[in-house]
FITOR-571189 format. One record per atom (N, C-alpha, C, O): residue in three letters; x, y, z. Coordinates in steps of 0.02 Angstrom, whole numbers, plus 50000, padded with zeros to 5 digits. Example, Ala and Ser with C-alpha at 12.3 -4.5 7.8 and 13.67 -1.06 7.14 Angstrom:
<gupas>
+-----+-------+-------+-------+
:  aa :     X :     Y :     Z :
+-----+-------+-------+-------+
: ALA : 50660 : 49716 : 50390 :
: ALA : 50615 : 49775 : 50390 :
: ALA : 50660 : 49835 : 50390 :
: ALA : 50712 : 49834 : 50423 :
: SER : 50642 : 49888 : 50354 :
: SER : 50684 : 49947 : 50357 :
: SER : 50645 : 50002 : 50394 :
: SER : 50670 : 50057 : 50402 :
+-----+-------+-------+-------+
</gupas>
This chain:
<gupas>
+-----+-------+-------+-------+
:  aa :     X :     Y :     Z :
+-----+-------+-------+-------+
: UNK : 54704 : 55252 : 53722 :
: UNK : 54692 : 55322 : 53703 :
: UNK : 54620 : 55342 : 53719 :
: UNK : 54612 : 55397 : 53746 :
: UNK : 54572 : 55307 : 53708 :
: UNK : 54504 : 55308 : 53714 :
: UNK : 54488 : 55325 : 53797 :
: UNK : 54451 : 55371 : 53814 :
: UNK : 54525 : 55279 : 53846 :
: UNK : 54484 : 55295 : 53905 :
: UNK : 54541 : 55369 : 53941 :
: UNK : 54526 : 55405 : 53989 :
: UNK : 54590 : 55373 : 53908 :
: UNK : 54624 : 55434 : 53921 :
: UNK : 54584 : 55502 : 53903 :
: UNK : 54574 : 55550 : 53941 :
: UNK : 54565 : 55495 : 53839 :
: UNK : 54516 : 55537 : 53821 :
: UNK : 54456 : 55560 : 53865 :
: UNK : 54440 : 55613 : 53892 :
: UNK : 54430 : 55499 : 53860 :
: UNK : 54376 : 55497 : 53918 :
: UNK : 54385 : 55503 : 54000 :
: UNK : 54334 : 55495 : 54034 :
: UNK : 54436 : 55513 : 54026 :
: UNK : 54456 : 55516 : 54089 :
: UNK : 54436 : 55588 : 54113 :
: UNK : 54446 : 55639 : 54081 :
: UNK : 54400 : 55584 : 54186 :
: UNK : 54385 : 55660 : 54224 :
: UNK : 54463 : 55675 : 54264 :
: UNK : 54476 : 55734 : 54276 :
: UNK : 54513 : 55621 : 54284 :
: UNK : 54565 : 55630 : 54301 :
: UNK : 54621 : 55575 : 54286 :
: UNK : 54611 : 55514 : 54287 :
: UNK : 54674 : 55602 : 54274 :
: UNK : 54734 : 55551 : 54238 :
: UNK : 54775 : 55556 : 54309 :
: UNK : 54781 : 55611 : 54336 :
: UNK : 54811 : 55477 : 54346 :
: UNK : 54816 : 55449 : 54394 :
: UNK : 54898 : 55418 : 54350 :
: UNK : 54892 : 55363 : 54322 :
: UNK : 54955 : 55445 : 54346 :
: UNK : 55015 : 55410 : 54330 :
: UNK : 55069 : 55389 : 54391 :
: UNK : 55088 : 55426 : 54436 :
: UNK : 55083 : 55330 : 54381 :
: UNK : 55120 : 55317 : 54461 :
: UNK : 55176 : 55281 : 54462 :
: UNK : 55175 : 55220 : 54467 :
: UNK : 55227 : 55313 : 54457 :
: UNK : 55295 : 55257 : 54446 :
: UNK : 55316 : 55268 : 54387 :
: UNK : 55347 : 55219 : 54367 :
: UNK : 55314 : 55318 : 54341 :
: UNK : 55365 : 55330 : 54273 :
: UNK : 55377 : 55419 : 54278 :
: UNK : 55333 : 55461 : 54287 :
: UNK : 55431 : 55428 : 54271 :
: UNK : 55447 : 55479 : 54248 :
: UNK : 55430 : 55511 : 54175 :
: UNK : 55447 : 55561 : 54143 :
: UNK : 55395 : 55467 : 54169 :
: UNK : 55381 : 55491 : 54070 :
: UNK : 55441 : 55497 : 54021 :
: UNK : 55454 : 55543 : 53982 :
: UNK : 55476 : 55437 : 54035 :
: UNK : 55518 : 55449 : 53989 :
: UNK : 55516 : 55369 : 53953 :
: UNK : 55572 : 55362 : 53929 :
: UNK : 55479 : 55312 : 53940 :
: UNK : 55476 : 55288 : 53888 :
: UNK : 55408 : 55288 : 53870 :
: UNK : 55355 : 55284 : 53901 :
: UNK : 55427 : 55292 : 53807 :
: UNK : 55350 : 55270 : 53741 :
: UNK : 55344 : 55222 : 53711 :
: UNK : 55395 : 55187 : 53710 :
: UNK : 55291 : 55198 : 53679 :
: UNK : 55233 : 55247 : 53690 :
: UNK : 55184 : 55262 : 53748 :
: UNK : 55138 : 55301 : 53736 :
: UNK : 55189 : 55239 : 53801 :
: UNK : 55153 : 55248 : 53858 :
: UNK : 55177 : 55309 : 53901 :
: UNK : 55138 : 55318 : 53948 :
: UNK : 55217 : 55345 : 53899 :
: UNK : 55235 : 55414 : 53903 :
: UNK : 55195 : 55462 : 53894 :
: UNK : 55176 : 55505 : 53935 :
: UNK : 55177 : 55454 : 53824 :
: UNK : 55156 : 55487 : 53769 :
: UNK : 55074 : 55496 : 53784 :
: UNK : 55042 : 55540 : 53755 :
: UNK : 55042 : 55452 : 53828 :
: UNK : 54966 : 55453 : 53827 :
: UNK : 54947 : 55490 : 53873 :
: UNK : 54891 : 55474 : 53893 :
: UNK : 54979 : 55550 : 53910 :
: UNK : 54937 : 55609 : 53960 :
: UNK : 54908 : 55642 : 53898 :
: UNK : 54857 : 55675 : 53905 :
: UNK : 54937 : 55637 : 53835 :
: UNK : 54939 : 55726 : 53795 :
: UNK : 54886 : 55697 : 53763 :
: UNK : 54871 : 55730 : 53714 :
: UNK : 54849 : 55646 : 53772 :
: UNK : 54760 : 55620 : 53748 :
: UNK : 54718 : 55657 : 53786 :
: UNK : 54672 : 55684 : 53756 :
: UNK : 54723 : 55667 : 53862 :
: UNK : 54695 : 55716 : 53899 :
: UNK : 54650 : 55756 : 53882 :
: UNK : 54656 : 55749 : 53821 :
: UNK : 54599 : 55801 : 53890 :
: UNK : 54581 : 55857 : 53864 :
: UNK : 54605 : 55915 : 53906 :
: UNK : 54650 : 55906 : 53947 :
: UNK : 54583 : 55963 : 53898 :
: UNK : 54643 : 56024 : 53915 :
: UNK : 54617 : 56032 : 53987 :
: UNK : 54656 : 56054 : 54029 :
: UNK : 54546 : 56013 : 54005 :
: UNK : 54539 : 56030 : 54070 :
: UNK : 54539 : 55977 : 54130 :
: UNK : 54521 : 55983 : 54188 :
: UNK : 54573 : 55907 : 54083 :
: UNK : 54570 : 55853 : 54134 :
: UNK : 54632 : 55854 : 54174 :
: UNK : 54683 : 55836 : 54145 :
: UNK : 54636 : 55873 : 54243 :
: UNK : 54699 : 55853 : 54293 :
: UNK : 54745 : 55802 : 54287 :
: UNK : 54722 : 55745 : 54283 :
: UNK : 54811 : 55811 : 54286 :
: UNK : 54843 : 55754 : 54280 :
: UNK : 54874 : 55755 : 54335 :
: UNK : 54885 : 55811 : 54359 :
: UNK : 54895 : 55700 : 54368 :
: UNK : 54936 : 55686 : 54430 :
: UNK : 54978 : 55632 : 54411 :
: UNK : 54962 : 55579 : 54384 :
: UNK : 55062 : 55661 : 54437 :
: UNK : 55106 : 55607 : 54440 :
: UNK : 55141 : 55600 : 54519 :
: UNK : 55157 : 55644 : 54559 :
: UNK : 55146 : 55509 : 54523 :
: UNK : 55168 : 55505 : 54561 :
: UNK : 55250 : 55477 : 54560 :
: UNK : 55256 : 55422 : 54532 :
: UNK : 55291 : 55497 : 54578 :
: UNK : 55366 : 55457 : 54556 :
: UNK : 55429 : 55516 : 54596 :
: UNK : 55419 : 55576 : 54605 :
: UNK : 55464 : 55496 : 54606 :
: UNK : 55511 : 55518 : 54684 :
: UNK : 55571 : 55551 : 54619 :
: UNK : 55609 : 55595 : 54640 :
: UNK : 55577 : 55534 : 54559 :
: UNK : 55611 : 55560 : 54512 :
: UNK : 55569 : 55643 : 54481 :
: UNK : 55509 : 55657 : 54478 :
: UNK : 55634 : 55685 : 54462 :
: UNK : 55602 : 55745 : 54405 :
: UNK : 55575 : 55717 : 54325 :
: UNK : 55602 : 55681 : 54282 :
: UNK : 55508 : 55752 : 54330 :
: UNK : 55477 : 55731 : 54263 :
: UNK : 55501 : 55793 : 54215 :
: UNK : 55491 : 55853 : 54227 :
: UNK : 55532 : 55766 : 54162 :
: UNK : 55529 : 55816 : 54115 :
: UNK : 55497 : 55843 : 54072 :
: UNK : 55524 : 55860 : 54019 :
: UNK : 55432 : 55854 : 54084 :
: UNK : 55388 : 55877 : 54056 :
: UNK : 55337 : 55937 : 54068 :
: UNK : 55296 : 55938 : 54114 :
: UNK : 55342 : 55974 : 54033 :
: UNK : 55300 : 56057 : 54053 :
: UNK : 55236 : 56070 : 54053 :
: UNK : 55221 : 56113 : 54013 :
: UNK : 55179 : 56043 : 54093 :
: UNK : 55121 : 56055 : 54059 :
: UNK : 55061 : 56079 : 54126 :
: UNK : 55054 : 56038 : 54172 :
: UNK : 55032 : 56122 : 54127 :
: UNK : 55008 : 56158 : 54167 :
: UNK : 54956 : 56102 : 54190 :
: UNK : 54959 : 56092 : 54251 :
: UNK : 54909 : 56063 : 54159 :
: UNK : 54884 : 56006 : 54219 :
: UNK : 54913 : 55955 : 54249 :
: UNK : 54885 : 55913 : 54285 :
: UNK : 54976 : 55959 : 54234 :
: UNK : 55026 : 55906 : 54281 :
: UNK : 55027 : 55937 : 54343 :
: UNK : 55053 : 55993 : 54348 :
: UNK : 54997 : 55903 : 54399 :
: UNK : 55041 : 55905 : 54478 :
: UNK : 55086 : 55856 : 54497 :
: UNK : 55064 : 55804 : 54522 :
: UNK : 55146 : 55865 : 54488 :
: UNK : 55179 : 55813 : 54499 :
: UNK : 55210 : 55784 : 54592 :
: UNK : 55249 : 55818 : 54626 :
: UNK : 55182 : 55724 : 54612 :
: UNK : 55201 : 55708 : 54668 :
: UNK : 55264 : 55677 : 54698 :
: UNK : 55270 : 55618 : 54715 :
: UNK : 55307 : 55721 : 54703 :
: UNK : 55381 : 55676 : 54704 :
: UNK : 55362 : 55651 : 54780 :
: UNK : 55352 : 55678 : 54834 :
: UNK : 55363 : 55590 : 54755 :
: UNK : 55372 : 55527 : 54817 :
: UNK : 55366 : 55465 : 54792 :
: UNK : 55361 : 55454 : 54731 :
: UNK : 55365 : 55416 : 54843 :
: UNK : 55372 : 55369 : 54809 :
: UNK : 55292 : 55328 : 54794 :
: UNK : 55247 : 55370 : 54784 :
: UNK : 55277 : 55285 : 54793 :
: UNK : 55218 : 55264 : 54758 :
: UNK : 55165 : 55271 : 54841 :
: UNK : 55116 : 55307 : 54848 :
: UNK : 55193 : 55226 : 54893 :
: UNK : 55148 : 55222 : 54943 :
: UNK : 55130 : 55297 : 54972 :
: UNK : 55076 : 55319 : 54992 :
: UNK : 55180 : 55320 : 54969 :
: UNK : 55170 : 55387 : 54995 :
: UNK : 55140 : 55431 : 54980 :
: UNK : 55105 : 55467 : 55016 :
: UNK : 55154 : 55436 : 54890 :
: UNK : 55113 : 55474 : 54847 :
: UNK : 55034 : 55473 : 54844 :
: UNK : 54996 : 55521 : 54834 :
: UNK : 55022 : 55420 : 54854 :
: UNK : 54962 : 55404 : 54834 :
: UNK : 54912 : 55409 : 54904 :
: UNK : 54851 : 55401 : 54903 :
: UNK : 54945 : 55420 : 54953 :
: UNK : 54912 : 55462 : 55024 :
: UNK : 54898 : 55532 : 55011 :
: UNK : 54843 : 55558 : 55024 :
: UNK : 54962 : 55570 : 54976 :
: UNK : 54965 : 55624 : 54965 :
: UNK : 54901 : 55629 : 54904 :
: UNK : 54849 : 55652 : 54928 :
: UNK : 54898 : 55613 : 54841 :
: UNK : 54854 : 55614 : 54797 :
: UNK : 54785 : 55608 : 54844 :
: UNK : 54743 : 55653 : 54848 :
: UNK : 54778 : 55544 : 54881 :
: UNK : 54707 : 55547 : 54899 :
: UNK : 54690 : 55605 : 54949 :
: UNK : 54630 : 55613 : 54958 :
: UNK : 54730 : 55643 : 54979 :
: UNK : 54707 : 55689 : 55019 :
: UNK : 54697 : 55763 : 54962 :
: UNK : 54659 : 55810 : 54976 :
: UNK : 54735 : 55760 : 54906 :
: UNK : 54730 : 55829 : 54891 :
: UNK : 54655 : 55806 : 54830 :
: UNK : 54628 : 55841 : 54788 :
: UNK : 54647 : 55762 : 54843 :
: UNK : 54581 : 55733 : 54790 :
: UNK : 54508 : 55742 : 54852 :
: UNK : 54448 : 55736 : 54844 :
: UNK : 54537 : 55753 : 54894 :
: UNK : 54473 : 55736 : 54952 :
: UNK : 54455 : 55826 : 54968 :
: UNK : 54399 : 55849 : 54980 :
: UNK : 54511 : 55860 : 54963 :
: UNK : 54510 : 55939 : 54954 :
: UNK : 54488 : 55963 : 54917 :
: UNK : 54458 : 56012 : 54938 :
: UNK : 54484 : 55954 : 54846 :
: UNK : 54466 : 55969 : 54789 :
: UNK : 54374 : 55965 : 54792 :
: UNK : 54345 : 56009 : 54761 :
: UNK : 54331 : 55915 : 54827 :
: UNK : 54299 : 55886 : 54827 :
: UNK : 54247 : 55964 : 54861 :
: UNK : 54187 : 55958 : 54874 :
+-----+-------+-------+-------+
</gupas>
């Protein structure tokens, strides 16, 4: 919970958020920290700093590093 808290960006890769309690630890976040998921499944979850990357992990995480290199 602590380094979630403390995170400038939350990096999830391979769960749909559907078991807990490790699910459960984006919503430690603060309201203006980015969250990114990566997972080729629908996340069911509603939350305006989620970008969610449907793909799969290798892929995703090309995709993440390019839209992280944009941001920049």
């Amino acid at each position: 919970i602590n380094a979630v808290e403390a995170a400038d960006i939350i990096l999830i890769v391979g769960t749909s958020l559907q078991v807990y309690p490790a699910a459960g630890l984006y919503m430690y976040a603060s309201l203006d920290t980015p969250i990114y998921i990566i997972d080729p499944k629908d996340v069911p979850v509603r939350d305006s700093r989620i970008t969610h990357i449907k793909d799969v992990a290798t892929k995703g995480m090309e995709t993440f590093k390019n839209l992280i290199k944009s941001a920049d």
